[in-house]
C-alpha positions, 0 to 999 in steps of 0.5 A, spaced: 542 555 120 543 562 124 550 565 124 552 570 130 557 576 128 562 578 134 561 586 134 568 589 137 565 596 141 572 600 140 573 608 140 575 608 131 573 613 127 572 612 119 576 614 114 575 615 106 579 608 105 575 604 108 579 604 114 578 606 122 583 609 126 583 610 133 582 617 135 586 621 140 584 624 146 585 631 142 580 628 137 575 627 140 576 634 144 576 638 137 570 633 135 566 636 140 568 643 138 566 642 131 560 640 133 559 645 138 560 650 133 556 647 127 550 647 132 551 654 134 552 656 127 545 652 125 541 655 131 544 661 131 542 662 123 535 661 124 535 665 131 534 672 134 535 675 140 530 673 146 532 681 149 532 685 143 530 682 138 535 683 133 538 678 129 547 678 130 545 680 137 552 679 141 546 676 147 543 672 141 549 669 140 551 668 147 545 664 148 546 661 142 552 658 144 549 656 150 543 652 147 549 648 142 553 647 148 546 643 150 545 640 143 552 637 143 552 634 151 546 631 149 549 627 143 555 626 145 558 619 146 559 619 154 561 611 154 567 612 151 568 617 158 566 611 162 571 606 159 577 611 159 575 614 167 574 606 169 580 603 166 584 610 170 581 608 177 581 600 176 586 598 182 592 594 179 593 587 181 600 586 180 
């Protein structure tokens, strides 16, 4: 006998305890950046500057802000955007 499970697709986030919560706007916004900088800091570490060839070149790390900025837009969740901007523009009917 096949049993068939529900998934409910809601916008949580886990917590140590086993719980999820649901974050804020403001969560996600500081998510974004926490990974930003995670990616910058990775791919800066192991980068030189593509000008001077020095690394801890303030280019080197211009570029390298760019380059994780692109890391981090490529894995982000853009579904949750949909849903949020879809139920913004959704005309109420009464």
């Amino acid at each position: 006998m096949k049993t068939e499970t529900k998934h409910n697709h809601r916008i949580e986030a886990d917590t140590d305890k086993g719980k999820a919560i649901k974050l804020s706007p403001l969560g996600y916004i500081l998510k974004l950046i926490s990974k930003w900088i995670g990616f910058t800091g990775l791919y800066a570490a192991f980068s030189v500057c593509p000008f001077c060839g020095q690394p801890g070149c303030s280019v080197g790390v211009g570029s390298a802000s760019i380059v994780g900025a692109f890391f981090v837009l490529i894995l982000q969740d853009w579904k949750i955007l949909y849903i949020f901007l879809k139920e913004r523009i959704k005309p109420n009917n009464g």
